[in-house]
DRENFI-477000 format. One record per residue (C-alpha): y, z, x. Coordinates in steps of 0.2 Angstrom, whole numbers, padded with zeros to 4 digits, always signed. Example, Ala and Ser with C-alpha at 12.3 -4.5 7.8 and 13.67 -1.06 7.14 Angstrom:
2
-0022+0039+0062/-0005+0036+0068/
This chain:
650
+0000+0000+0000/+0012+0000+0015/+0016-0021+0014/+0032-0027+0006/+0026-0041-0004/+0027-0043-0024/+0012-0048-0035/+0012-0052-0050/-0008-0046-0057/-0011-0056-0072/-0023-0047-0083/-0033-0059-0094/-0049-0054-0097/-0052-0039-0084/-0045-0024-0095/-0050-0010-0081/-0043-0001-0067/-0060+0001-0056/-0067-0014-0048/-0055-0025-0050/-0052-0034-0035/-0037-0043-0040/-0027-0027-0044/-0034-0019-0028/-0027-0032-0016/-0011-0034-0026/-0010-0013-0024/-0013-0014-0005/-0001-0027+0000/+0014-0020-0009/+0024-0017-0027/+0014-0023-0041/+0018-0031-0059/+0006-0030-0068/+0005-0043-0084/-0004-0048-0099/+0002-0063-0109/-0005-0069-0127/-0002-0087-0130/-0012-0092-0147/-0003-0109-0147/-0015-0114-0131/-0030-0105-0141/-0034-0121-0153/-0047-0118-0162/-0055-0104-0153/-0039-0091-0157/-0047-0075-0155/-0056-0067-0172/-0049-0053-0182/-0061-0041-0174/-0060-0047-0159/-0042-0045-0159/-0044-0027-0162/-0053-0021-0149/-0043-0032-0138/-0025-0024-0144/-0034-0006-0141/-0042-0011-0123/-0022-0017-0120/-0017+0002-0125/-0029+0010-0117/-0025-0001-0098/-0007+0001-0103/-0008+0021-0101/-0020+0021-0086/-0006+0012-0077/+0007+0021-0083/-0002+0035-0075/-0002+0028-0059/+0017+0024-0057/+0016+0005-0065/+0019-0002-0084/+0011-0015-0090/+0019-0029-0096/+0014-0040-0113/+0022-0054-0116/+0019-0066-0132/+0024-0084-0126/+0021-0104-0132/+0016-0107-0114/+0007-0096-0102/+0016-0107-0087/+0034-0101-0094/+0029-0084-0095/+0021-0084-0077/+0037-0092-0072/+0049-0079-0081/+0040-0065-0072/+0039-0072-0054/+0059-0078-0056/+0063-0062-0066/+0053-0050-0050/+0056-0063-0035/+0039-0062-0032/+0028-0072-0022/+0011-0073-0026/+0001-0071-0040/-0019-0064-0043/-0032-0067-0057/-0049-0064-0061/-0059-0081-0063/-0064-0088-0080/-0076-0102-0083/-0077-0108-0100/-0067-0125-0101/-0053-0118-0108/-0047-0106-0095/-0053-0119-0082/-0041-0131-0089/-0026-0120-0091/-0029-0114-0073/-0030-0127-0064/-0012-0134-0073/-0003-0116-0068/-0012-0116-0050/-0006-0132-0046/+0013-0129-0055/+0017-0114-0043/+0011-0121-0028/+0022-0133-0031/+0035-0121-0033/+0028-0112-0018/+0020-0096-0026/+0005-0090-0018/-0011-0090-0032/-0024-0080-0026/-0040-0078-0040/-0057-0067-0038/-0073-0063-0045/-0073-0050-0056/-0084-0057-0070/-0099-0063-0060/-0116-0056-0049/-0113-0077-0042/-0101-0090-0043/-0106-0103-0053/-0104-0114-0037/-0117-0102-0025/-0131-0109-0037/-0139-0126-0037/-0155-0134-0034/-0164-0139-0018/-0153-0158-0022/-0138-0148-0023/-0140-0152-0043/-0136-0137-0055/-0151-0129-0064/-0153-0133-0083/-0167-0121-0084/-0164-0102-0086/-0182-0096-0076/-0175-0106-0061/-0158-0103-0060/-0164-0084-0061/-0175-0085-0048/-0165-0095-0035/-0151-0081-0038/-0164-0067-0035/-0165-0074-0018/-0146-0073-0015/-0137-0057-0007/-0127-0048-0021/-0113-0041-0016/-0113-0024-0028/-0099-0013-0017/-0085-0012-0031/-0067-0014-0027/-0058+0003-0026/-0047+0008-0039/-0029+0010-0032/-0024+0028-0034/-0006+0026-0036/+0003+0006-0040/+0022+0005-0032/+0033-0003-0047/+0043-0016-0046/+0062-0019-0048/+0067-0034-0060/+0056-0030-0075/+0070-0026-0089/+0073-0045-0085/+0056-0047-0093/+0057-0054-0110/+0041-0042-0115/+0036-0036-0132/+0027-0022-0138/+0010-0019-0143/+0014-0020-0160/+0023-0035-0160/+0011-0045-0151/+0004-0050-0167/-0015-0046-0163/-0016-0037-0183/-0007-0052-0193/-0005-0042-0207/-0006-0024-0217/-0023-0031-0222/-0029-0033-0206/-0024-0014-0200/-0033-0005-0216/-0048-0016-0214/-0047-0012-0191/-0046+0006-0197/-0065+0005-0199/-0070-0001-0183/-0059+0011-0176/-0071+0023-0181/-0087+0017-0176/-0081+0010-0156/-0071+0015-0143/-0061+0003-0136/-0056+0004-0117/-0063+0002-0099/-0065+0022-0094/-0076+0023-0111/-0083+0006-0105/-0090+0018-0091/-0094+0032-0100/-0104+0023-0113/-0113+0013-0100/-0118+0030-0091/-0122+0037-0106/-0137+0022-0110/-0143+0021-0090/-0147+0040-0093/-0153+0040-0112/-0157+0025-0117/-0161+0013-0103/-0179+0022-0100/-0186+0017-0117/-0176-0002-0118/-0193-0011-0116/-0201-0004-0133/-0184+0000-0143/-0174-0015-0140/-0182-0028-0152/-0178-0015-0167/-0165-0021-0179/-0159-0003-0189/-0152+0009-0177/-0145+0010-0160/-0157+0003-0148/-0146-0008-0137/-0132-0001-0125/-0119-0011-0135/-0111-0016-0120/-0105-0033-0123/-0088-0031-0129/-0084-0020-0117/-0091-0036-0105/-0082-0049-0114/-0066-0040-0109/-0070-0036-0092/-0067-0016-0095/-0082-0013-0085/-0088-0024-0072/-0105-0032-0070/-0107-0028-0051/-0103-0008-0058/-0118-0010-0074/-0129-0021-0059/-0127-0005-0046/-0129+0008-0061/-0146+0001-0066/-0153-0003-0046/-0148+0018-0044/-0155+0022-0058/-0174+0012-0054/-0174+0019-0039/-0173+0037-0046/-0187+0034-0058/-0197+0027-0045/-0196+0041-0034/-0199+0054-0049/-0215+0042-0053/-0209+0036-0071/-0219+0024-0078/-0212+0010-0089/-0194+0012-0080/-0197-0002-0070/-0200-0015-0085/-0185-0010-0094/-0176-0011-0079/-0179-0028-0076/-0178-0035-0094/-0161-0026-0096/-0154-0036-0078/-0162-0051-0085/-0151-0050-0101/-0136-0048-0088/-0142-0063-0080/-0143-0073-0098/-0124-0069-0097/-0121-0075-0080/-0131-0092-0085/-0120-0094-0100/-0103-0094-0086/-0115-0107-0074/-0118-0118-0090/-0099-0119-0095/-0094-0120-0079/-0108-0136-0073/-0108-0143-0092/-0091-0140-0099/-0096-0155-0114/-0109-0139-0120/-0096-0132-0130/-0093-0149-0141/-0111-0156-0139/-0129-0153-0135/-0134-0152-0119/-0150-0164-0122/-0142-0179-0126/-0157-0187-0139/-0148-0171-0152/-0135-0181-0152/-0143-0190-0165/-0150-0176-0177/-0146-0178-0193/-0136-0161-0196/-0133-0158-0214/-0112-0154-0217/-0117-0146-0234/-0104-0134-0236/-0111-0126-0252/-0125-0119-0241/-0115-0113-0228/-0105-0103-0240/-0121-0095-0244/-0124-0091-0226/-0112-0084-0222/-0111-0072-0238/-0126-0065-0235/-0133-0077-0253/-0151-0084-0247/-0163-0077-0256/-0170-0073-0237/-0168-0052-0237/-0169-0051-0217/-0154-0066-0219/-0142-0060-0230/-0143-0043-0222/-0139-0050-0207/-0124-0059-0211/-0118-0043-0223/-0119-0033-0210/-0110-0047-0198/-0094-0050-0210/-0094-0031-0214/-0094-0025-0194/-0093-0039-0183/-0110-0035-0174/-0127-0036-0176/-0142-0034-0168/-0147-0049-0155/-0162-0052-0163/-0153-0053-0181/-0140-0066-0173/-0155-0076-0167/-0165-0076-0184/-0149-0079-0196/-0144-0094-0183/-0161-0102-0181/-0161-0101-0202/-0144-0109-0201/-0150-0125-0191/-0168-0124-0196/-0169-0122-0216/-0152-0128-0219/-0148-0142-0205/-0130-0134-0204/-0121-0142-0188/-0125-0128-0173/-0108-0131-0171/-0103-0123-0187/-0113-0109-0182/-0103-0105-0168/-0087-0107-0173/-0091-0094-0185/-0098-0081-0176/-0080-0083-0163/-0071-0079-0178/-0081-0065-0185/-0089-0055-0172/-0084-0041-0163/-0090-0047-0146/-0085-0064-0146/-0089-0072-0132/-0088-0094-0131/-0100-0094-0114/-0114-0084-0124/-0111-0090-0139/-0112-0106-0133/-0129-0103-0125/-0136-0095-0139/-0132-0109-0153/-0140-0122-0140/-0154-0112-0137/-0158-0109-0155/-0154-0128-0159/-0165-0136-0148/-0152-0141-0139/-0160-0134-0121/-0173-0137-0110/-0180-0120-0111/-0173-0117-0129/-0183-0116-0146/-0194-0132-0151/-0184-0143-0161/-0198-0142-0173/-0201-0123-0173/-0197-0114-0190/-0198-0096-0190/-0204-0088-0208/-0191-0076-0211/-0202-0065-0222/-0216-0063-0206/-0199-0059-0196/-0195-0047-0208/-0211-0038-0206/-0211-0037-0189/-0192-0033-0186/-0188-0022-0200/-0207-0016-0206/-0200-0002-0219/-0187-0011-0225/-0173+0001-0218/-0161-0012-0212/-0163-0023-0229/-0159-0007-0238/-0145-0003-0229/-0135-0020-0231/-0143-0029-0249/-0141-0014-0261/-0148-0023-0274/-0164-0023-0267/-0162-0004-0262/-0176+0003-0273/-0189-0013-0269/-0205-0005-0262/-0208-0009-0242/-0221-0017-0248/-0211-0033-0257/-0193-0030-0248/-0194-0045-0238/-0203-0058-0253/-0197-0051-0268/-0199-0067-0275/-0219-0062-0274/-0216-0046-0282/-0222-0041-0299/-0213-0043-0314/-0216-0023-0317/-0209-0020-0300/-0193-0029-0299/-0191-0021-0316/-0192-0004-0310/-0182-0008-0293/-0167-0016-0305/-0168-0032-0297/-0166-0048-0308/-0170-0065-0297/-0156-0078-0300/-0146-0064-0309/-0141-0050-0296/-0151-0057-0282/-0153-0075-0279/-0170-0084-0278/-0172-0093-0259/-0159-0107-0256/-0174-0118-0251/-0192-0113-0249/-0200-0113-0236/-0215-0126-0235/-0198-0138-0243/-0190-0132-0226/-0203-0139-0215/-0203-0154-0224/-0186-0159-0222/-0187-0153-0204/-0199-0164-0200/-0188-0178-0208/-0175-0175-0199/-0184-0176-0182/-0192-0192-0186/-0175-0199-0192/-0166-0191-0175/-0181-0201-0164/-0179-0216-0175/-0159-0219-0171/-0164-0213-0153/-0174-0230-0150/-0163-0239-0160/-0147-0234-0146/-0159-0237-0134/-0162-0255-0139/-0142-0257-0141/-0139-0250-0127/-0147-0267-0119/-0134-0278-0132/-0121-0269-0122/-0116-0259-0138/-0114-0237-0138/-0120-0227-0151/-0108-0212-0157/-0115-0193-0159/-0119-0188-0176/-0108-0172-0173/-0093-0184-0171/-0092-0189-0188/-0097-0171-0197/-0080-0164-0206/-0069-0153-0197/-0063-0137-0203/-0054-0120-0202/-0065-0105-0205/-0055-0093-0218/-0047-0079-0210/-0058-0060-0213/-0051-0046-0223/-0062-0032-0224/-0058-0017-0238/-0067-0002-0237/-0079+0002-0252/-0087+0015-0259/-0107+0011-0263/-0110+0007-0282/-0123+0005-0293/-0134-0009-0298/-0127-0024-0307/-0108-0019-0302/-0095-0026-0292/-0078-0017-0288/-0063-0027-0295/-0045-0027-0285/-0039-0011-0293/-0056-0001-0287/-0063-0001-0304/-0081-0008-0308/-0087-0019-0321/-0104-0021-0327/-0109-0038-0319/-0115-0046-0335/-0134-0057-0333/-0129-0073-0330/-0140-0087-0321/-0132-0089-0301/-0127-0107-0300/-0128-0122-0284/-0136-0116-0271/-0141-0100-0273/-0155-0107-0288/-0160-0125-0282/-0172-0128-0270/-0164-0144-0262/-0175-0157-0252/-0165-0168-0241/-0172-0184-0240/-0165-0190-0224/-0171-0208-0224/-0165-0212-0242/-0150-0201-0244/-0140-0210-0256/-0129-0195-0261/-0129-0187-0244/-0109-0193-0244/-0104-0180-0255/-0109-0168-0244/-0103-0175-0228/-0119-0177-0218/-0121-0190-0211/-0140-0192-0210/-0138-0210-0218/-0126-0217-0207/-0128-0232-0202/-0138-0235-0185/-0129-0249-0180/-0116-0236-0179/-0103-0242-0163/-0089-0238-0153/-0080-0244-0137/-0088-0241-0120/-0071-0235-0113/-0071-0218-0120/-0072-0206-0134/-0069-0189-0139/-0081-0179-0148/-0072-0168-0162/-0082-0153-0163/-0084-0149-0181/-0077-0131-0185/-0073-0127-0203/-0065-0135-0217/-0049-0126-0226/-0056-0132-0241/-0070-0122-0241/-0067-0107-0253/-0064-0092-0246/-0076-0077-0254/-0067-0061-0260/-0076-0045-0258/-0079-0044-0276/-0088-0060-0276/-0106-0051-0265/-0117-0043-0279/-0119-0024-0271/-0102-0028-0258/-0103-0028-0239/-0099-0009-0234/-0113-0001-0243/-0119-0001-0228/-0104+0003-0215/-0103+0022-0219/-0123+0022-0210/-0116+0010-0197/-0103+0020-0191/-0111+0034-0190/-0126+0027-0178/-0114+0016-0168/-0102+0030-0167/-0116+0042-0159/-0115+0032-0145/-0101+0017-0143/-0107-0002-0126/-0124-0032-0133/-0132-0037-0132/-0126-0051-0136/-0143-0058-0123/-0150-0041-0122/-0165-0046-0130/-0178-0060-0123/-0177-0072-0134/-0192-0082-0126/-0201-0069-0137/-0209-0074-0153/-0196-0069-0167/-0210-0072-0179/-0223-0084-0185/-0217-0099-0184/-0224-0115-0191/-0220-0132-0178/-0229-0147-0181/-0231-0161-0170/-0217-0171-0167/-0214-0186-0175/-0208-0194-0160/-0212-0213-0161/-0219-0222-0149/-0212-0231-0136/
């Protein structure tokens, strides 16, 4: 701390005082600003989700007292551009260099480079470091010098590496800078991270269930290495209850760093080891490999940058998705007919968490049963989850889609009754978020369309009345699966014998339609009885018998040879295969979500969403760090019933 120079330390997505590298060196080499900027205009069509947003605007707090404390305030500034706010504080300060954390989805990498190249133009120093990563997405590649498309290799190949685990010191005390009231900042407030009153009452219920903030980052992640971490290996696949350290927010913002979790865990094997544990050393291993799912997500991103638009395999880019945006409205409100589903997605628009295992079955249903674009499916879960995260997002729809080379069969259709069975045998986590079917026996909870008419009598569950019948059944699911894969190999061939006319076939996803995903406003609910819905002003009213409509009763087939009315719903599955476009270039609209799509009130869910939030808190509040990749999804999620493909031959 003795040098003389002035850094500017842009915060992005590094929310901690320990292990930072970037404020370490800017702390040793002289006064220090420190700056975090929120530009949603560059955000596009990944601006940052109401939940997400929250715990973002309580990780800022939380930084912004921790370097208060140590003689330095953090800066927030809200800005069109991220260059002019740069520019305002390294004029404003006279400073001469400026350090960051690295990023590596597209995005970032894009906007980076741009700033980068601006300053040294202007003759600012930019200094960046990893503070996200075991390896740089660079240190990786092949025995060709060719990055890995393959998890199991690119894992191995980084277990032969040196890792460097000594974490940066924290700074014990930051020398301010003079200069800042020329700052144009704002306050937390005024950031705009909670848009609206809304927002704030609906944040007030994840304030109870998580902690926010890099030292709880720490104390929840020692609290799991000591607790929780020995029984990971048999506890992580169950779906009601804690079982996972619930780090992955805390990740997605850097308020605790991998290399920190990486050294924790090694300490903590080698202690079990020694005391002659066994079983430690397996969930050791299967809790780093979901931190190296994470680090493949940042090398895919980073080596592939097109992932976040298309698939990675390029014959997908023929699949016949179905834009059918009646049954993604049942998706995503939980309306099926599917228990293990809908709970699933309750619990995610309720929360936004859930389980990893959950996330994989409600998204493999998404692109399986219902052909909805994975791309939908993506873009949701960045609006609505908690812990949303593009790079593991990213990895997970692809995997789930068939879209990898080591992801899920195209052709493999999991039965979400048998997943049920397996995941949620008593019927717990069903109970918790469908409180219609909260009095069905264990025994019928996940088919309750197989349930005695005696049964559903006594349980006060009417099918296609307070409980939808499935959107599609299941052996009508395989069938038009199957379809589509035949169709997707069919117009493969046929690019391939254009392809020799000198003509270029577009991507299927090019032409789905594009749309906004409504915005999420959560009101806190009381649990109610059976067969009644809470209006506006808190009363209920008796949901009168009346049969569901669309979706929620018709078991649709697509027929995606002949689909003569498939235009109404946007897929395009009967599009022309002479399909063409120029050779000197496209660009590939990925499809997000239509405005036109209606947006569900609370009242609209038969039972509501937070019947089940007063349970949730209560466990996740016990002990607040996902497993977004904590789980191997390599492991069967449940019988699944893939056919042969339909492949024609060459």
């Amino acid at each position: 701390m003795g040098g003389s120079e002035r850094t500017v330390v842009w915060f992005r997505r590094d929310l901690r005082i320990d292990d930072n590298p970037a404020l370490a060196a800017a702390a040793r080499d002289g006064a220090v600003l420190p700056v975090f900027i929120w530009c949603p205009a560059e955000e596009g069509r990944f601006y940052t989700g109401r939940c997400s947003r929250w715990w973002l605007k309580e990780s800022l707090a939380h930084l912004a007292r921790s370097l208060q404390a140590l003689g330095c305030p953090l800066v927030l500034i809200r800005a069109q551009t991220t260059l002019a706010a740069l520019l305002q504080c390294v004029d404003s300060i006279g400073a001469t260099r400026v350090v960051y954390i690295h990023l590596y989805d597209p995005i970032s990498l894009v906007r980076d480079d741009k700033i980068k190249n601006e300053l040294l133009g202007l003759g600012i120093s930019m200094q960046s470091f990893n503070g996200d990563l075991l390896y740089e997405p660079w240190e990786v590649y092949d025995e060709n010098g060719l990055p890995f498309t393959t998890f199991k290799k690119y894992w191995e190949k980084c277990m032969k590496l040196h890792i460097d685990i000594s974490p940066s010191l924290a700074p014990w005390r930051l020398v301010p800078v003079s200069g800042i009231e020329n700052i144009c900042s704002s306050s937390i407030d005024n950031l705009g991270l909670e848009s609206s009153k809304d927002e704030e009452s609906s944040n007030a219920l994840l304030s109870r269930a998580w902690s926010p903030g890099w030292r709880n980052a720490e104390k929840t992640l020692e609290d799991f290495v000591s607790h929780g971490l020995l029984d990971y290996s048999k506890d992580r696949m169950k779906v009601a209850g804690t079982t996972t350290s619930l780090s992955s927010p805390y990740l997605h913002y850097g308020e605790v760093s991998v290399r920190k979790i990486y050294q924790l865990v090694r300490v903590q094997q080698i202690k079990w080891e020694n005391e002659g544990k066994s079983g430690a050393g397996e969930s050791d291993n299967l809790f780093l490999l979901s931190i190296g799912l994470r680090e493949y997500s940042r090398y895919l991103c980073f080596n592939f940058p097109f992932t976040r638009e298309r698939s990675l395999l390029g014959n997908l880019k023929h699949y016949p998705w179905r834009a059918d945006e009646d049954r993604f409205k049942s998706w995503r409100q939980g309306m099926t007919g599917y228990p293990l589903v809908d709970a699933g997605m309750r619990e995610l628009w309720a929360t936004g968490w859930t389980h990893n295992r959950i996330r994989v079955i409600v998204s493999s249903f998404a692109v399986k049963f219902l052909q909805i674009p994975w791309t939908w499916g993506m873009k949701y879960f960045w609006d609505v989850l908690l812990d949303a995260d593009i790079e593991s997002d990213i990895l997970g729809w692809q995997y789930i889609s068939g879209s990898l080379p080591d992801g899920h069969e195209l052709g493999r259709l999991d039965n979400p009754e048998v997943q049920g069975q397996k995941y949620d045998p008593d019927g717990e986590y069903v109970r918790t978020w469908i409180p219609e079917l909260a009095r069905m026996p264990g025994e019928w909870i996940h088919h309750p369309w197989d349930a005695p008419s005696s049964i559903l009598e006594v349980a006060g569950v009417e099918l296609g009345f307070n409980y939808p019948m499935p959107i599609v059944e299941l052996h009508t699911a395989r069938e038009c699966l199957d379809d589509a894969i035949s169709t997707m190999w069919q117009l493969d061939t046929a690019e391939k014998l254009a392809e020799l006319d000198g003509e270029v076939v577009e991507d299927n996803l090019s032409h789905i339609k594009s749309f906004d995903v409504p915005k999420v406003v959560l009101k806190e609910l009381s649990p109610h009885c059976d067969r009644k819905v809470p209006t506006d002003d808190g009363r209920n009213l008796e949901l009168q018998p009346k049969e569901l409509k669309g979706t929620n009763k018709q078991t649709i087939c697509v027929d995606v040879i002949k689909a003569s009315k498939m235009e109404d719903t946007g897929s395009i599955a009967n599009s022309p295969i002479s399909r063409k476009r120029s050779s000197s270039g496209s660009v590939f609209n990925v499809p997000s979500y239509s405005s036109s799509v209606e947006v569900h009130s609370q009242n609209q869910h038969p039972g509501g969403y937070l019947v089940g939030s007063s349970k949730y808190i209560q466990q996740k509040a016990e002990r607040n760090c996902v497993g977004k990749a904590e789980d191997d999804d390599s492991a069967d999620s449940g019988t699944n019933t893939s056919r042969a493909s339909k492949r024609p031959a060459a």
